[in-house]
C-alpha positions in Angstrom: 98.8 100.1 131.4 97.8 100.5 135.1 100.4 102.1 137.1 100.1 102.0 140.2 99.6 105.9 140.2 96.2 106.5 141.6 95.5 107.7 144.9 92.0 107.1 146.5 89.4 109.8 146.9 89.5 110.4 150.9 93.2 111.6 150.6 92.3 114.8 149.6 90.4 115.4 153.0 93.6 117.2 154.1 93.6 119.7 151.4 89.9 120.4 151.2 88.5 122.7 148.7 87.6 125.3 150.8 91.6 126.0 152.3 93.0 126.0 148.3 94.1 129.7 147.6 92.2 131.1 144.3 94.6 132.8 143.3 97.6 130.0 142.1 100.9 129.5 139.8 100.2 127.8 137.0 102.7 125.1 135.8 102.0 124.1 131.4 102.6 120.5 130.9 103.6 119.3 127.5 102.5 115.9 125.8 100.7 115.1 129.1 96.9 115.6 130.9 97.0 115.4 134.7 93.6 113.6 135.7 92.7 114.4 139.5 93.2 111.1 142.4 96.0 110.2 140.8 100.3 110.7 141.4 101.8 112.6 138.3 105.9 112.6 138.1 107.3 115.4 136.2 110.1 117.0 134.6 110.8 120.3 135.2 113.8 122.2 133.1 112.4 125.8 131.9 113.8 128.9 133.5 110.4 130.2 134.0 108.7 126.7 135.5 111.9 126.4 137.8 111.4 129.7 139.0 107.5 128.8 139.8 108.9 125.1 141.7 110.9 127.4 144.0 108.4 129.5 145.0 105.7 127.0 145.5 108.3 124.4 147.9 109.0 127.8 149.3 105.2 128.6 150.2 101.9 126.1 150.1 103.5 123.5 147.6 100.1 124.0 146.0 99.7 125.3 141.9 97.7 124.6 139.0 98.5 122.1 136.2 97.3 122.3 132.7 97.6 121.3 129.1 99.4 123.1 126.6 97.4 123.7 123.2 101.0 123.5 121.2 103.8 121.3 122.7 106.3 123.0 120.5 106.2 126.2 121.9 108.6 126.9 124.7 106.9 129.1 126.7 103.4 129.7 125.9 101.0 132.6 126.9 98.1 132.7 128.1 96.0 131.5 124.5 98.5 128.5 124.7 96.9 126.8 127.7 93.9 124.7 128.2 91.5 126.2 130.5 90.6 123.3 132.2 93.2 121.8 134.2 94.0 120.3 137.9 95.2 121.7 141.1 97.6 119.8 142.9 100.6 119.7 145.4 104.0 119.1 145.1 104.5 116.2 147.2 108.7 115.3 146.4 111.0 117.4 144.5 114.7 116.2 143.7 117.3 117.6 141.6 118.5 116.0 138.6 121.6 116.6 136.8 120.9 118.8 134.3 120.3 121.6 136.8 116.2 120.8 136.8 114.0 118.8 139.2 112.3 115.8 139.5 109.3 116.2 141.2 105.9 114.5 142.0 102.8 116.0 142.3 99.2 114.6 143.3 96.4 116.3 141.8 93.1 116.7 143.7 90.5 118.1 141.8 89.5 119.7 138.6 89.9 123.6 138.3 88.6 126.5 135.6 90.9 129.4 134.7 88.8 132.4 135.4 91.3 135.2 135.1 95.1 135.7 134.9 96.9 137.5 136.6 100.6 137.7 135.8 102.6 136.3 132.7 106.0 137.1 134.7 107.9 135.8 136.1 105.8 133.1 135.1 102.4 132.9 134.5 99.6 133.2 137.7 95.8 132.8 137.1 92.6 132.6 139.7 90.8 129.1 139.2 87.2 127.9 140.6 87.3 124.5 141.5 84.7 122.0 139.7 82.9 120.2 141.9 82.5 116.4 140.8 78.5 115.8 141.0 77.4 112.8 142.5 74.9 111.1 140.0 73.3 107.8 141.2 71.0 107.4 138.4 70.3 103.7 136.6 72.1 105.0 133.2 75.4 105.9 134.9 75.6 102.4 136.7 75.5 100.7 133.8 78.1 102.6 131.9 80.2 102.4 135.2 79.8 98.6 134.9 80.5 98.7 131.2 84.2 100.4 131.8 85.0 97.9 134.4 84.2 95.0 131.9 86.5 97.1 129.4 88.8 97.5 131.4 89.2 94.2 132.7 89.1 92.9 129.1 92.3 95.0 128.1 93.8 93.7 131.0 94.0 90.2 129.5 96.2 91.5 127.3 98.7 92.9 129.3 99.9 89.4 131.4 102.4 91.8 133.5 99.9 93.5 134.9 99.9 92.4 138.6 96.2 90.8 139.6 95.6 93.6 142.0 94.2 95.9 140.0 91.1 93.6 138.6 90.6 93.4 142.3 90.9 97.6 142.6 88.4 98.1 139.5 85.9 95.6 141.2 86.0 98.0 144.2 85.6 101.3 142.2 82.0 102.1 143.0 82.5 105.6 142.3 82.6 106.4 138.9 84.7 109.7 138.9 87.8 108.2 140.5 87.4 105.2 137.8 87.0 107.2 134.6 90.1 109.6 136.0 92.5 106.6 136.9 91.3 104.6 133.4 91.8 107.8 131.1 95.5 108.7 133.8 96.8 105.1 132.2 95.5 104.5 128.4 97.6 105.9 125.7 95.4 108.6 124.4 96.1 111.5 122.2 96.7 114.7 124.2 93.0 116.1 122.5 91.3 113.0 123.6 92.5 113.3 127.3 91.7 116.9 127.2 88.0 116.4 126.4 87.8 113.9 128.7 88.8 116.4 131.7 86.8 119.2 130.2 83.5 117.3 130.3 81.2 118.7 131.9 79.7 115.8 133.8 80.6 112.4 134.7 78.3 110.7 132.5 79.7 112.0 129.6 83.4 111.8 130.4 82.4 108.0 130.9 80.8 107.7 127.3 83.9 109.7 126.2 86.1 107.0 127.4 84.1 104.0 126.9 84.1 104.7 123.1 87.6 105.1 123.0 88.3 102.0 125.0 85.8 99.9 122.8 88.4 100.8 119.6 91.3 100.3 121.2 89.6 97.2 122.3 89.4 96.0 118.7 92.6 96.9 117.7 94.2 95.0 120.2 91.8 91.9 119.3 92.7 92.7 115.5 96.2 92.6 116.7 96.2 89.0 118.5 94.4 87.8 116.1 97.2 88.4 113.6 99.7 87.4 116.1 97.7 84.1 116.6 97.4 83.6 112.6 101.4 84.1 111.9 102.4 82.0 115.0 99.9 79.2 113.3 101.5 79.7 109.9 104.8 79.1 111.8 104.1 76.2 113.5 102.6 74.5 110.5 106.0 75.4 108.5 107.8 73.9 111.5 105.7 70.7 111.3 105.9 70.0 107.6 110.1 70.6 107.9 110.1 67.9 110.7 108.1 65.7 108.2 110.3 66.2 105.1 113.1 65.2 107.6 111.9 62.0 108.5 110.5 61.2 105.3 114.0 61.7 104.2 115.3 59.2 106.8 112.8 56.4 105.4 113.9 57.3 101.7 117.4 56.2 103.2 116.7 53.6 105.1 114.9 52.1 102.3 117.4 53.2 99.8 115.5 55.4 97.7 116.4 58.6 96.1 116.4 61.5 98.5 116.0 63.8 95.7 112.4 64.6 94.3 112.0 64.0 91.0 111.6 67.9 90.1 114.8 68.4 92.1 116.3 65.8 89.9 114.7 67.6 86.5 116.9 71.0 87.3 119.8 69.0 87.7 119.5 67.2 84.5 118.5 70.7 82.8 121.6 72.0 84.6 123.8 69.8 83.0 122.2 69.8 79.7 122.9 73.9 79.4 126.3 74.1 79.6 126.9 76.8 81.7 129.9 78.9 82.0 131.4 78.0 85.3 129.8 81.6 87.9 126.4 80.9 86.4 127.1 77.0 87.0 127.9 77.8 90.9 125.0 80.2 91.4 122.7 77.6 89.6 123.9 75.0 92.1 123.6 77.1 94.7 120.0 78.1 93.7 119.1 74.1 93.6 120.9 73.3 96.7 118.8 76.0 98.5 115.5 74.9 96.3 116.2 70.9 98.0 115.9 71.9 101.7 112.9 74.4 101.3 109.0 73.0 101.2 107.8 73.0 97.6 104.6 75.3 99.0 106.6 78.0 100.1 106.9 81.3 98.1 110.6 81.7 97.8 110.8 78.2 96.1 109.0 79.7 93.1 111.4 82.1 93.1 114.0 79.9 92.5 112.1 77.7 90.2 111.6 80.6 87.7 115.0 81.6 88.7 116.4 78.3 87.8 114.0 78.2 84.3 115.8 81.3 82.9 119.2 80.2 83.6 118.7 77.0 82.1 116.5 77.9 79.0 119.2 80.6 78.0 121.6 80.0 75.3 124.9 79.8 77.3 126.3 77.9 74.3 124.3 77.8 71.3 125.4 79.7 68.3 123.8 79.7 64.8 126.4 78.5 61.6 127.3 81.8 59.8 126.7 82.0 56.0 130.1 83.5 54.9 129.2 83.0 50.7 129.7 86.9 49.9 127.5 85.8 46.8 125.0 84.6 48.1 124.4 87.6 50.8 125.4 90.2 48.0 122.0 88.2 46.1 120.4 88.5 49.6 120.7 92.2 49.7 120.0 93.0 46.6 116.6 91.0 46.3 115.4 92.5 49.3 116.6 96.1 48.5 117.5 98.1 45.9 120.4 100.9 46.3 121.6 101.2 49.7 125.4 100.7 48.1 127.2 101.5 51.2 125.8 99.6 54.0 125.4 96.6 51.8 129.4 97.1 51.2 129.6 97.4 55.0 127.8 93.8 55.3 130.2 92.1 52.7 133.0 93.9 54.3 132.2 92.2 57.9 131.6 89.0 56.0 135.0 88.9 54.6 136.7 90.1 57.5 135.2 86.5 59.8 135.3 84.2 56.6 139.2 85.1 56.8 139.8 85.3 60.3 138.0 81.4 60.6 140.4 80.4 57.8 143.5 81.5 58.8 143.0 80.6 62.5 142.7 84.3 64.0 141.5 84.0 67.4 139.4 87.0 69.5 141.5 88.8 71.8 140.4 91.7 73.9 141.2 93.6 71.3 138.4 92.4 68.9 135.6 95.2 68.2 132.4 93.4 66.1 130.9 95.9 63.8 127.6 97.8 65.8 126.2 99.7 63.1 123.7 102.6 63.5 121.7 103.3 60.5 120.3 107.0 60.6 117.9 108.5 57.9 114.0 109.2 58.1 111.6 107.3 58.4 110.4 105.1 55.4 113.7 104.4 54.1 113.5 100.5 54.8 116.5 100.6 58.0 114.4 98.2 60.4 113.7 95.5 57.0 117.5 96.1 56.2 117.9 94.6 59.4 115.9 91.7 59.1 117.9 91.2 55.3 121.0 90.9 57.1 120.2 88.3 59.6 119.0 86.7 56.2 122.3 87.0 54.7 124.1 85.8 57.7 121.8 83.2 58.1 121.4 84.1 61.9 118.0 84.8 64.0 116.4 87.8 64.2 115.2 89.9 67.3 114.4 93.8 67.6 113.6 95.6 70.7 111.7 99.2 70.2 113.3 101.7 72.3 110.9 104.4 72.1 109.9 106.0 74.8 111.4 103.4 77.1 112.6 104.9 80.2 113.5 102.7 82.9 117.0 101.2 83.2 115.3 97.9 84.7 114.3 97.4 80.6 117.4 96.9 80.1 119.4 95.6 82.9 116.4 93.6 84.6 115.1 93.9 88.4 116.8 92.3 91.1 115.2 89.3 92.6 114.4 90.9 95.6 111.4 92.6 94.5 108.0 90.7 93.4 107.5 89.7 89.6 111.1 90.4 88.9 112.0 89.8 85.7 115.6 89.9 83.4 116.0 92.4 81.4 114.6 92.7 77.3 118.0 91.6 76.2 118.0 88.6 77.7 114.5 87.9 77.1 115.2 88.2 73.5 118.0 86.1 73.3 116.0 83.3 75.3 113.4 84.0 72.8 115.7 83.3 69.7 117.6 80.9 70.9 120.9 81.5 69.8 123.5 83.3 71.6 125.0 85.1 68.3 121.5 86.7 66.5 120.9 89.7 64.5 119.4 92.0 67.4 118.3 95.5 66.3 117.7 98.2 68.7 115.0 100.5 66.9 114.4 104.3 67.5 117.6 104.6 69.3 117.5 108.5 69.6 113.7 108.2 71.6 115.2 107.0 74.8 114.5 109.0 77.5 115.2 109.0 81.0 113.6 109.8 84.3 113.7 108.8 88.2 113.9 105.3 87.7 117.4 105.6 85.8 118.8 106.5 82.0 118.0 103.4 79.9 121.1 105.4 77.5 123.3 104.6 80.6 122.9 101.1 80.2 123.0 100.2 76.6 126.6 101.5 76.7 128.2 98.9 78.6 125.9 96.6 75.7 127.1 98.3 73.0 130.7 98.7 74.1 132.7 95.3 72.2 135.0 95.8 75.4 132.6 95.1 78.2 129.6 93.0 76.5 131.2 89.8 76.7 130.6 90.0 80.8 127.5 92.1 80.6 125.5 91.1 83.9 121.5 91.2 84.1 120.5 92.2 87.2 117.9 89.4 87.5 120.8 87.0 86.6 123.6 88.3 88.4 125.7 86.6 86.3 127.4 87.2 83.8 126.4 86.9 80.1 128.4 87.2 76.9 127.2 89.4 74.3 130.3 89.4 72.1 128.6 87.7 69.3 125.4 89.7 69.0 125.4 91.9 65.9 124.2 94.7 67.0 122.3 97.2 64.6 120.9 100.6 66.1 118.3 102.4 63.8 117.9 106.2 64.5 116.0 109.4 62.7 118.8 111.7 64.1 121.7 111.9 65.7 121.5 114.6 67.9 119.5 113.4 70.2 121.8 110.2 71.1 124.4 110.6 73.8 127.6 111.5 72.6 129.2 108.0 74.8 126.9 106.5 72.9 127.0 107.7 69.7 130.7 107.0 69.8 131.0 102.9 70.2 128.6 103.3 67.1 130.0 103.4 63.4 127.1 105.7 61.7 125.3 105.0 58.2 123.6 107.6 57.1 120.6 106.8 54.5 119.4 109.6 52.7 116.2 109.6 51.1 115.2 108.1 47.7 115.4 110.3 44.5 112.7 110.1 42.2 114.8 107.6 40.4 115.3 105.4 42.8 111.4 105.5 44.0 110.8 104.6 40.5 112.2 101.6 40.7 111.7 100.5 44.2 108.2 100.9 43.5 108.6 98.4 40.1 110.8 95.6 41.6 109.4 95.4 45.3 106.5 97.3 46.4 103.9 96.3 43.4 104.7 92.6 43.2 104.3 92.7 47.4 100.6 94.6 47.4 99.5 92.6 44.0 100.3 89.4 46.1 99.1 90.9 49.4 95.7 91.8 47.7 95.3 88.4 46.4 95.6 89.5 42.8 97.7 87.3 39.9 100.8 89.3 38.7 99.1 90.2 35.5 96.0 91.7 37.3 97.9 94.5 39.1 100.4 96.2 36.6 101.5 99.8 37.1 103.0 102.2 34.2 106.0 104.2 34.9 104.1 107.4 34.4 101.4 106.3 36.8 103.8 105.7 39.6 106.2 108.9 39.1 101.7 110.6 39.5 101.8 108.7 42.6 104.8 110.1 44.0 104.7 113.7 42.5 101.3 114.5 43.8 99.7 112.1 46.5 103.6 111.4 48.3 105.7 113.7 50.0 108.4 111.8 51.8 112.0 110.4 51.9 111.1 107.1 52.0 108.7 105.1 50.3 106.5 104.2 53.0 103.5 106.2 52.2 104.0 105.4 48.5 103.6 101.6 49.1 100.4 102.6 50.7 99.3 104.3 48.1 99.8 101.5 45.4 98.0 99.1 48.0 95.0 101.7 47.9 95.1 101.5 44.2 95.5 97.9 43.9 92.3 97.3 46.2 90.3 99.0 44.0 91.3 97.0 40.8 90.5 93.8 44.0 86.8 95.2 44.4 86.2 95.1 40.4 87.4 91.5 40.3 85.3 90.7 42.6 82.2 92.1 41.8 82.6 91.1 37.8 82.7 87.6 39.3 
């Protein structure tokens, strides 16, 4: 800010007004506003504004300089120019490499394009020259007085600036000269400068400017005033590691621990998880980071949560499996009646790890854990059937709802880098169950979708694949995790709608719907005795006739399943609740 560039009033005594031609080139600058008193270096490189140089060093050295509306044009017209621009004379010219010149000119007074009179070879126009009124009123003193102070406010900020110029604005008495060399050396917008030099008298070209100067003013208090704030947060950072170090000298010197005692806590919790040995390093790594850092700062919470996830995980904990066939075959069939084939499937995986434990078969790579995918409409009990086999198995049980889920972070996790980053819901539900080998069913398989933020589809193949879950890696982790144990169970309405990479690391049960039979009984054996007890009525209160049900599902049902039948017998059995009641 305040080049040395401005040239004082009486130098233009040489060129006075009345010896300028009115008849002149005219030279468009673009991106710039030349501001009378003051030295302006250009660039010249068009054909057409070389050709105008040449002749003016050739003639008078005198043309016309002014604004272009649009700096993208290349060579504008007449509409393209600013009528209000500066005449001026070309005092040095030098050419530059690339075949243009270097010149500067010093512009001496403002000038008003009246006519033009040529566009070629370049464009010529007849300018009146606008006199600068002298105005020595009380109002225009004190706004002179107030851009001084302005100015000599910004100037604190600038500590290169040499201390000559406060001297220079002190001597500015005349306010035109001040206002030109103040608007010739602020960063304005190209509009802003324009009205400036279009005013039509000095007092309001110095209102003009004084409001701008007053904002950039507070931006550039706002600005230290940040600077000053971070710089304070720094030092106080710097301070409090420079106390932590010398408390840490006295801990020794005393021989104390130099651990903290929550430092200490993540170890032990460390040790206590049995980590596989990449999660181990990273988790040291993580604490040896979390030991050097203030406990107030915000990337130590990272690493506490961080730390709390790898540590609350179960690396190592695995539930006892239940391998009676009996007893699960009981299991089943108390919990659901039919469903021949995928309780036949259960027993058959049963069998298959009851003898591989007894005769010593170890896993390979080669080992594939059955992922089953029940698929049939809804009602037909697949997500319960689910929760019966963990039962069976005597393992936990987790599901995660995949409808409508669209975002590949649900799955894999975010990374740590951004805020509130979390692990993925996998690995939330196997903290949340606490074993490393539960019953986890992904419902509604066939309702993923998939958008911008990634194909959730994408990602529960390399969880469903038995050849690449036991090193599946959370993103939040970035570790990785063994999911080899997991029995996975997908529930679908269709298949058509689930990738075919998918579909394929999925062995497919289809349940069809219930006959009229089989609805018969269902209703008999599970659904009554559930909504008699669920009503709070004694088993004798709440008895159903076969006739009544095969009413209910002829006329009031229409489904595969049974899941509007059951509310149906509730609806009845409430009624028979309100009679109770009210006879009592």
């Amino acid at each position: 800010m305040f080049l040395p560039l401005f040239q004082d009033k009486h130098k233009e005594g040489e060129d006075s007004a009345e010896k300028w031609p009115s008849e002149l080139p005219l030279l468009p600058l673009r991106n710039v506003v030349a501001f009378p008193y003051t030295l302006l270096p250009l660039s010249v490189g068009q054909p057409r504004s070389l050709r105008l140089l040449e002749d003016a060093l050739a003639g008078d050295h005198m043309v016309v300089l002014a604004a272009m509306r649009d700096s993208s044009v290349q060579e504008p017209g007449p509409g393209g120019i600013h009528e209000v621009g500066v005449i001026a004379h070309v005092e040095r010219a030098a050419r530059s490499e690339d075949q243009g010149y270097q010149v500067v000119v010093r512009c001496l007074a403002r000038v008003r394009i009246v006519e033009w009179t040529a566009e070629q070879p370049y464009l010529k126009a007849r300018v009146v020259v606008i006199p600068e009124e002298k105005i020595s009123s009380t109002e225009v003193e004190a706004l002179r007085r107030e851009l001084v102070a302005a100015a000599q406010r910004m100037i604190a900020f600038f500590p290169q600036v040499p201390d000559g110029v406060v001297d220079m604005l002190d001597r500015a008495v005349d306010p035109a000269p001040l206002v030109y060399m103040l608007t010739a050396n602020l960063r304005l917008e190209i509009a802003q400068a324009q009205e400036i030099l279009a005013a039509t008298d000095v007092s309001e070209q110095m209102r003009l400017l004084l409001g701008i100067m007053q904002r950039e003013l507070e931006v550039l208090e706002i600005g230290q005033k940040i600077r000053s704030d971070a710089q304070s947060e720094i030092e106080q950072t710097q301070r409090e590691y420079i106390l932590r170090q010398q408390l840490k000298a006295i801990q020794k010197e005393l021989g104390e621990d130099e651990e903290s005692s929550e430092t200490e806590e993540y170890r032990r919790k460390i040790e206590a998880a049995n980590l596989p040995e990449e999660a181990l390093r990273e988790a040291d790594r993580e604490l040896d980071r979390l030991s050097q850092m203030s406990p107030q700062s915000a990337e130590a919470g990272v690493i506490k949560t961080y730390l709390d996830w790898m540590t609350d995980l179960p690396w190592s904990n695995l539930s006892q499996d239940n391998l009676d066939l009996d007893h699960a075959g009981q299991v089943l069939n108390e919990d659901h009646y039919g469903l021949d084939k995928v309780k036949e499937r259960i027993l058959e995986f049963l069998a298959v790890r009851k003898l591989r434990m007894e005769r010593g078969v170890e896993d390979d790579d080669d080992r594939a854990p059955a992922i089953l995918c029940f698929v049939g409409p809804p009602g037909v009990g697949k997500t319960s059937l689910g929760r019966s086999i963990a039962r069976a198995l005597g393992r936990e049980f987790t599901r995660m709802s995949l409808g409508g889920v669209r975002d590949e972070a649900e799955i894999r996790g975010h990374r740590r880098t951004y805020i509130g980053a979390m692990p993925g819901r996998v690995i939330q539900a196997l903290k949340r169950t606490g074993t490393r080998n539960p019953v986890f069913m992904l419902d509604e398989v066939d309702k993923v979708g998939a958008d911008w933020r990634g194909d959730p589809a994408s990602a529960l193949l390399e969880v469903l694949d038995p050849q690449q879950n036991h090193a599946f890696r959370d993103h939040y982790l970035d570790v990785d995790f063994d999911l080899s144990e997991v029995f996975f169970i997908c529930t679908a309405n269709t298949l058509s709608t689930i990738p075919p990479a998918l579909r394929d690391r999925m062995e497919v049960i289809e349940i069809d719907g219930y006959t009229e039979y089989e609805k018969l009984r269902i209703a008999q054996e599970y659904l009554v005795p559930r909504q008699v007890r669920v009503n709070g009525l004694k088993p004798g209160e709440g008895a159903f006739e076969d006739g009544a049900i095969r009413a209910i599902i002829r006329d009031y049902t229409r489904e595969a399943g049974v899941r509007n039948l059951e509310r149906e017998i509730g609806r009845a059995l409430r009624k028979v609740a309100t009679n109770i009641a009210r006879c009592q």
